[in-house]
C-alpha positions as CSV (number, residue, x, y, z in Angstrom):
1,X,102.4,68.8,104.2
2,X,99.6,70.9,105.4
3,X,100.1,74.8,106.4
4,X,97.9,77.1,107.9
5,X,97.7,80.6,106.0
6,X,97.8,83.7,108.1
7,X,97.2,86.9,106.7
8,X,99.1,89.9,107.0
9,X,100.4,93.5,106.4
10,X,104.0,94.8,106.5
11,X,104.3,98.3,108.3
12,X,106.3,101.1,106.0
13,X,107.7,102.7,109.1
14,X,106.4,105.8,111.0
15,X,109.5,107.3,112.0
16,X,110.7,107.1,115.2
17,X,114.3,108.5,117.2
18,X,116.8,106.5,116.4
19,X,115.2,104.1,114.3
20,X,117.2,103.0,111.3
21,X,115.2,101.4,108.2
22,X,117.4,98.6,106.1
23,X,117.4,96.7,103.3
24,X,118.9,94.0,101.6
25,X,117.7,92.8,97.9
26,X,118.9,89.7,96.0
27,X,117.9,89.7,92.6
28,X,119.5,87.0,90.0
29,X,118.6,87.0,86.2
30,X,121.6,85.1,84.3
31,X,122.5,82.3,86.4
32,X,126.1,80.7,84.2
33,X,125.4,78.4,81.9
34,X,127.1,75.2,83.8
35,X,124.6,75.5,86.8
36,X,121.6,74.2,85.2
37,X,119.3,77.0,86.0
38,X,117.5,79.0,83.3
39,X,117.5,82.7,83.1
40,X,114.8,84.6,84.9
41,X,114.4,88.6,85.6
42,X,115.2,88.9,89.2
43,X,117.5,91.6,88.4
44,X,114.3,93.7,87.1
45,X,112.4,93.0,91.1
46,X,115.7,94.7,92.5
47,X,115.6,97.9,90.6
48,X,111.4,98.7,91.4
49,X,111.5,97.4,95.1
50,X,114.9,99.9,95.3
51,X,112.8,102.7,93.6
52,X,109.6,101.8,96.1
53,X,111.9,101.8,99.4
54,X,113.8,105.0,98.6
55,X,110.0,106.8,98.0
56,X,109.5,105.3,101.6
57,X,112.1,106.3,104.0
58,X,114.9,104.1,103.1
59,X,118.1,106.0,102.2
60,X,121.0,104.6,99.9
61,X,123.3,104.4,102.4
62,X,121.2,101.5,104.1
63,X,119.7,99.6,100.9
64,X,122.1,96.9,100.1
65,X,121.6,95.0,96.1
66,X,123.1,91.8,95.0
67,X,122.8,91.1,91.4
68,X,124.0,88.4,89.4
69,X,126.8,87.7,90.1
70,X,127.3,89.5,93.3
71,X,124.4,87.3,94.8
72,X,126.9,84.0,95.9
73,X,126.1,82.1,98.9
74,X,129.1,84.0,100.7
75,X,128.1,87.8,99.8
76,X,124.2,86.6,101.0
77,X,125.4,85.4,104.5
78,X,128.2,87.9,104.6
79,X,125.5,91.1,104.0
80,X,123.2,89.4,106.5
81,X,125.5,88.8,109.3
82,X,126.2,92.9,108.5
83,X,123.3,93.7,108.6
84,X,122.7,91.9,112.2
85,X,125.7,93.6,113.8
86,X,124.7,97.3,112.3
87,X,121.3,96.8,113.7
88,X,119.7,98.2,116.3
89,X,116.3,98.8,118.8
90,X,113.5,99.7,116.8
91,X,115.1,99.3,113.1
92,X,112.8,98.5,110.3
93,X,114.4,95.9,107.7
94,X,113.1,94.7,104.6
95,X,115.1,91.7,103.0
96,X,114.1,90.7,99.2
97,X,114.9,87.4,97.6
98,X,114.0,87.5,93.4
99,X,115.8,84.2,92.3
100,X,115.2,80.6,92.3
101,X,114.3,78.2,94.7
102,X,114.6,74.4,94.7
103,X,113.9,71.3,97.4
104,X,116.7,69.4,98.6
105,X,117.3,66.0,100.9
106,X,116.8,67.7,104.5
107,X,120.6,66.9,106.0
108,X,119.7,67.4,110.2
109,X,116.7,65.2,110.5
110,X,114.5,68.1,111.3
111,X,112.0,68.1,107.9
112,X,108.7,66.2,108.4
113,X,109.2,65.1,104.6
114,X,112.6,64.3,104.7
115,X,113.4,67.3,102.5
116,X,115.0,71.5,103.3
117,X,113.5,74.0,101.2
118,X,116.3,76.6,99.7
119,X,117.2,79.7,97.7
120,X,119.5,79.5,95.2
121,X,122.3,82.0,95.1
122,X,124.4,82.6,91.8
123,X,127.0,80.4,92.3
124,X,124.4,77.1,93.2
125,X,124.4,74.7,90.8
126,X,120.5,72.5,90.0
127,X,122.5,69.0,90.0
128,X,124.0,67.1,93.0
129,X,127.5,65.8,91.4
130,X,129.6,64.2,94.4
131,X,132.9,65.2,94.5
132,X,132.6,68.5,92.7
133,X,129.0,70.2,94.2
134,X,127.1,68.6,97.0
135,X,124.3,71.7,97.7
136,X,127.5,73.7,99.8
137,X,126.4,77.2,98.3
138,X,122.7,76.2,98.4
139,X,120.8,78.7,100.8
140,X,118.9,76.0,102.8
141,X,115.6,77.5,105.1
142,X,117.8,76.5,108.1
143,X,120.4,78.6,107.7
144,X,118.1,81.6,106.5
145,X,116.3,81.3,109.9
146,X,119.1,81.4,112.0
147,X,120.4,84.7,110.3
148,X,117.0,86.1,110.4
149,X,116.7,85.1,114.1
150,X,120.2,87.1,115.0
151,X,118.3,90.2,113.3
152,X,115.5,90.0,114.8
153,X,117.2,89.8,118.6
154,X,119.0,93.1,117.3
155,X,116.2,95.2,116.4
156,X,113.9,94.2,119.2
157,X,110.1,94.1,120.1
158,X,109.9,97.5,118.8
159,X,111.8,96.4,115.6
160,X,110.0,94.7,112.3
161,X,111.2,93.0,109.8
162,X,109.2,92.1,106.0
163,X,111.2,89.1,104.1
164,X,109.7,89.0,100.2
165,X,110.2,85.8,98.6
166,X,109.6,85.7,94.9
167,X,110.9,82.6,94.4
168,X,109.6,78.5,94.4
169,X,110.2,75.4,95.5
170,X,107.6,73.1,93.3
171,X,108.3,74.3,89.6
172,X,109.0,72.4,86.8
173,X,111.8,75.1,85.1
174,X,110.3,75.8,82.0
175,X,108.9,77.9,80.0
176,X,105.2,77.8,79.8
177,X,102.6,80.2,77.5
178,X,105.9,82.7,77.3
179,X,106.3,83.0,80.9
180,X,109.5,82.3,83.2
181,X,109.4,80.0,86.1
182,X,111.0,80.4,89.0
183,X,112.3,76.9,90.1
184,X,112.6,73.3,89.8
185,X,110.6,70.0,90.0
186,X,114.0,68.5,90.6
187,X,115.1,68.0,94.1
188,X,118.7,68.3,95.1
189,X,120.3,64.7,96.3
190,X,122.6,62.0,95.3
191,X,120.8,60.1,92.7
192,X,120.4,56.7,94.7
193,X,118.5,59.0,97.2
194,X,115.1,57.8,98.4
195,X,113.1,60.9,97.5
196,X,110.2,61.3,99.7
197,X,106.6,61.9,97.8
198,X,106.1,65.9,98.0
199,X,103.6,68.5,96.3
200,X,106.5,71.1,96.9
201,X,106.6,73.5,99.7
202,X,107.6,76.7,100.6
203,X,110.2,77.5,102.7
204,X,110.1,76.9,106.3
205,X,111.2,79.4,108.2
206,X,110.0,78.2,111.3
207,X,109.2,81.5,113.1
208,X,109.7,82.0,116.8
209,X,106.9,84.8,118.6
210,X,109.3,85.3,121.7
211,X,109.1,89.2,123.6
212,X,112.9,89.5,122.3
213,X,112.5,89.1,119.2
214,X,111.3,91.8,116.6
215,X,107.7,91.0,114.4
216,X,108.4,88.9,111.5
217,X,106.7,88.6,108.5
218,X,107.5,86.8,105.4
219,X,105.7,86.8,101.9
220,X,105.8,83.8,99.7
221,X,104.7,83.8,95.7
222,X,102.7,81.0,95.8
223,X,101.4,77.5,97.7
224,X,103.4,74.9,97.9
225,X,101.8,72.8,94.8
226,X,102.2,76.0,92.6
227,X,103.9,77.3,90.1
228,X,105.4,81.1,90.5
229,X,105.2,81.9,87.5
230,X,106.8,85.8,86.4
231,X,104.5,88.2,84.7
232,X,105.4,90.2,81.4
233,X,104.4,94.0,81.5
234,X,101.3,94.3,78.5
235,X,103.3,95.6,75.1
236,X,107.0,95.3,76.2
237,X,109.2,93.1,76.8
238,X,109.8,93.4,80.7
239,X,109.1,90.8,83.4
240,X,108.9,91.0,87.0
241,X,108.1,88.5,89.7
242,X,104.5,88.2,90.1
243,X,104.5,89.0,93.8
244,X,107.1,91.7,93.4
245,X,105.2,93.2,91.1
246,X,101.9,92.8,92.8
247,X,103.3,94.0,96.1
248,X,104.7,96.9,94.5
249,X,101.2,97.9,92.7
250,X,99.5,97.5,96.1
251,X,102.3,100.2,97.6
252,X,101.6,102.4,95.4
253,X,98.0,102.5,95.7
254,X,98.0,101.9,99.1
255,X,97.0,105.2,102.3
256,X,95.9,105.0,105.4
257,X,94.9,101.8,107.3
258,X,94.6,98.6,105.8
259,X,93.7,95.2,107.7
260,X,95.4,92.1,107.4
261,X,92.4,90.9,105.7
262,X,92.2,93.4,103.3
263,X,96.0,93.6,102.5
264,X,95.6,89.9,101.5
265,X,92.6,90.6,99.7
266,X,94.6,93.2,97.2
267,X,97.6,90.8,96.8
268,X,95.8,88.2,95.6
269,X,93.0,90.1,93.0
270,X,96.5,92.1,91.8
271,X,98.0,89.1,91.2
272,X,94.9,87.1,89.3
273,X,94.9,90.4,87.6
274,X,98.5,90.3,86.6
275,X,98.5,86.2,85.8
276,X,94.7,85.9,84.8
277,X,95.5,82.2,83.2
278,X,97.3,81.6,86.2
279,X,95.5,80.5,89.9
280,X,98.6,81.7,91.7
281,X,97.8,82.3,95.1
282,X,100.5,84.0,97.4
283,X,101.4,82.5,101.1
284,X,101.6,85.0,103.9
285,X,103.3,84.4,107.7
286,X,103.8,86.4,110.5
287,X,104.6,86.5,114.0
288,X,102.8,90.5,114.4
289,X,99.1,89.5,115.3
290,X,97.9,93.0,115.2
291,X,95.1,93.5,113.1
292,X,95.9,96.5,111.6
293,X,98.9,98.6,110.3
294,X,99.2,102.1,108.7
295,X,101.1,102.7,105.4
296,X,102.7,105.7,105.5
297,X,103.0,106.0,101.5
């Protein structure tokens, strides 16, 4: 599968009347025991990107978490569908995803390769068993872009909307060198499935550039025949999700105006910085062609 990488920059807000910024973070660490999945620190992501928004305009009252086990399939789609109907013209909304992320047997015929790419809320299990879990609470790309569609029609052309996804679609679930992995080599089916040959892939959101619709931009952790591998804080015992981590290093540092070109540029030397053994390189999409944005840290 072959993607074309387009560089980017999310906009912290400017403030404008009326404009409401909003946030919803998912961040799983213990996933139970029977699912399959292995323990990562998404839980950690959550608490800096909440720290990071409040610093930038983002009261309490509008930043949304799910952790553990608040993060099922129902409480994702339930706070999304909120989040569309609160919405309005001009609202700024950042939605974070720290968990993992697994391929599965595409089930409408739309997938190139035969296979959906999804997120994997806390109550999703690794296994296809039929009869007792079939990928029902699996968070498949199709049903993230129609939710992120119905926000983006609420907030508008003068709305914008950043999706971080610290999560992949192509790992093998192990541990490797000490690190955490976020995902699975395993793809979701019924086991006499014919599984197509794949190097992975990201998820495919499929974003629409229509006048209605508000700028969209989404950051992935890495290409689609990587690794996302989490990184572990020099002398402690805290890990983070590589881009998490790397986009919120970048925030930090960041003033004034930075170019699409240049906001890449950081990402990707913070992230080499923070996984040096690692050629990680994050995937960036938008529909905002603008060349340049301000931070307003």
């Amino acid at each position: 599968m072959e993607y074309k990488v387009i560089l980017l920059i999310f906009l912290f807000p400017v403030f404008l009347f009326g404009q409401t910024n909003r946030a919803l973070i998912v961040g799983i660490s213990d996933y139970p025991t029977e699912s399959g999945w292995r323990k990562i620190h998404g839980a950690n992501d959550s608490r800096l990107i909440t720290f990071l928004l409040q610093r930038n305009g983002y009261g309490n009252i509008n930043i949304r978490t799910l952790i553990n086990e608040q993060a099922t399939k129902a409480a994702i789609v339930r706070a999304l569908q909120e989040m569309a109907n609160q919405c309005g013209p001009g609202d700024h909304v950042y939605i974070h995803f720290s968990c993992h992320g697994q391929q599965m047997i595409d089930d409408n015929g739309d997938e190139p390769d035969g296979l959906d790419e999804a997120l994997i809320p806390f109550d999703a299990r690794m296994r296809f068993r039929k009869g007792e879990y079939e990928g029902e609470n699996h968070l498949r790309d199709d049903e993230l872009e129609i939710l992120l569609e119905k926000i983006r029609r609420k907030t508008g052309e003068n709305g914008n909307i950043l999706v971080l996804l610290d999560a992949c679609h192509s790992a093998t679930g192990t541990r490797e060198d000490e690190e955490y992995i976020r995902g699975t080599a395993y793809i979701f089916g019924p086991e006499n499935a014919e599984i197509p040959e794949t190097d992975g892939s990201r998820l495919n959101l499929r974003l629409k550039k229509e006048k209605e619709l508000s700028p969209i931009t989404v950051l992935s952790a890495c290409l689609e025949n990587q690794k996302n591998s989490e990184y572990k804080m020099s002398g402690t015992q805290s890990y983070y999700g590589s881009l998490t981590y790397a986009f919120y290093k970048i925030a930090e540092k960041a003033t004034g105006k930075v170019s699409c070109q240049q906001l890449a540029e950081r990402i990707k030397k913070e992230m080499k910085m923070l996984l040096p053994k690692r050629n990680q390189i994050p995937f960036f999409e938008s529909t905002d062609e603008k060349g340049i944005f301000k931070l307003s840290l």
